[in-house]
C-alpha positions, 0 to 999 in steps of 0.5 A: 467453521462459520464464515461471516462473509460481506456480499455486494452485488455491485459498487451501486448496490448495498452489501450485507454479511451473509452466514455461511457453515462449512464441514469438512476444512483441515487446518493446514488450508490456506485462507483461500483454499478454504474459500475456493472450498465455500465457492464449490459448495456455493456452486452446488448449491445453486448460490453465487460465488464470492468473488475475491481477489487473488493472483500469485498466492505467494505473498508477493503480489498483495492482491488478497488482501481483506479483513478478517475479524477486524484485521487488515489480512488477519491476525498473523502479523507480516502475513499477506492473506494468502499465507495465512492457514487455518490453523492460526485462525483456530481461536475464532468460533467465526471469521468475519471477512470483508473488504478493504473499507476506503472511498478510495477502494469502492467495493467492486462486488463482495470482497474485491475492491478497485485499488487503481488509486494506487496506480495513479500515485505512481503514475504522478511521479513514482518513477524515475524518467529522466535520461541515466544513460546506459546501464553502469556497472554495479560499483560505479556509483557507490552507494552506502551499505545502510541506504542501500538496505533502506531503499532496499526496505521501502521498495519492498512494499506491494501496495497491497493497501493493508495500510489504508484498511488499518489507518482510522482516516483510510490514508494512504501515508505510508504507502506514498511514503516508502515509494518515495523513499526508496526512490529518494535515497538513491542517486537516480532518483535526485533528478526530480526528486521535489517534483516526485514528492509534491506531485505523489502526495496531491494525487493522494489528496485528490483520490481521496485519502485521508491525512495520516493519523499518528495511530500507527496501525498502518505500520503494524498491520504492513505485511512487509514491515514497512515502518513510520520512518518512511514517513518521516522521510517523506515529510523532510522530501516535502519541506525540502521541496516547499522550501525550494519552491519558495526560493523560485518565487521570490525575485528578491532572493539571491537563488531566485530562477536557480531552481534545485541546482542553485539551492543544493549548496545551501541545503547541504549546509 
């Protein structure tokens, strides 16, 4: 097998792919167990290691993502990188692997990128921090068997980032869109809502970003089927909470000073 392998030393210095031959793989290996294989090889050569990142090799976790032959965690679509198996890659003569290619995801060495871009989002509002009281009892606040299914979908999303590595303008868009969903659809996160959608997307701005791109690769590549509706949501969540806004700023407007409380009755009409 060939192996085309991006190799970085650090974010300050330039990377280039390095061609590697490896004998000996069966096609029942995982992705990354044919990676820990090259790495022992390496180690016996006397040649350094290629760092990538992995951690519960389940498809829960996210943190394996890379791409390979210009797909974001490959070419199996709802696969994470690590449940991916050489025998799906049989057709290539050789895999090109590399990182995810965001400035918002700088290369950290080789195939590991620094995704903490990620963690502030959610830092700036993906939670619910207002005091809900004690835990209530599972059927004391009824909540439709459709919105619980889509909240249930949105929160499926492990921020792996295959979205930004597949959208032409490296956007987080669908990412912030299904933490806002899930939160938005449910009773417990109404509260502050509006606070929550302005508050996520201006982080996304400043961590750099881009704007979503209507190409719908991000969708596609999701190796949990997070879908564009989401985003759609999220868009309705944002002109909701511009709208709101507007009304407190303007004295001359008979909700001005009210807040959401006062506009509620007027949205839902």
């Amino acid at each position: 097998m060939k192996l085309k392998i991006w190799r970085q030393e650090s974010p300050e210095v330039k990377g280039k792919f390095e061609l590697y031959t490896l004998e000996n793989v069966h096609e029942d290996m995982s992705f990354l167990e044919m990676l820990d294989v090259l790495n022992e090889k390496l180690l016996h050569d006397g040649i350094e290691p290629v760092s990538f990142s992995h951690d519960c090799r389940e498809g829960i976790c996210g943190s394996c993502g890379v791409v390979i032959n210009g797909r974001a965690h490959g070419p199996l679509q709802g696969t994470t990188t690590c449940q991916l198996y050489l025998r799906h890659l049989k057709k290539y003569k050789t895999l090109v692997i590399e990182p995810w290619r965001a400035r918002a995801f700088p290369v950290i060495k080789d195939l590991v990128v620094n995704r903490s871009a990620f963690d502030r989002i959610i830092q700036s509002g993906g939670y619910v921090s207002v005091n809900t009281g004690g835990v209530p009892d599972a059927n004391s606040i009824p909540i439709g068997r459709h919105i619980a299914d889509e909240a249930f979908r949105a929160a499926s999303c492990i921020g792996c980032g295959a979205c930004v590595a597949a959208c032409p303008n490296a956007s987080a868009t669908l990412f912030v869109a299904a933490k806002i969903s899930h939160l938005a659809m449910l009773p417990q996160g109404q509260p502050e809502k509006h606070h929550r959608v302005e508050s996520m997307l201006e982080t996304m701005k400043k961590e750099g970003f881009g704007n979503c791109s209507n190409a719908g690769a991000c969708e596609y590549e999701c190796p949990k089927g997070i879908t564009l509706k989401n985003i759609a949501k999220m868009n309705r969540e944002y002109f909701e909470a511009v709208f709101v806004a507007s009304l407190e700023e303007h004295p001359s407007h008979p909700h001005y000073g009210k807040g959401d409380e006062g506009v509620h009755h007027t949205l839902n009409h």
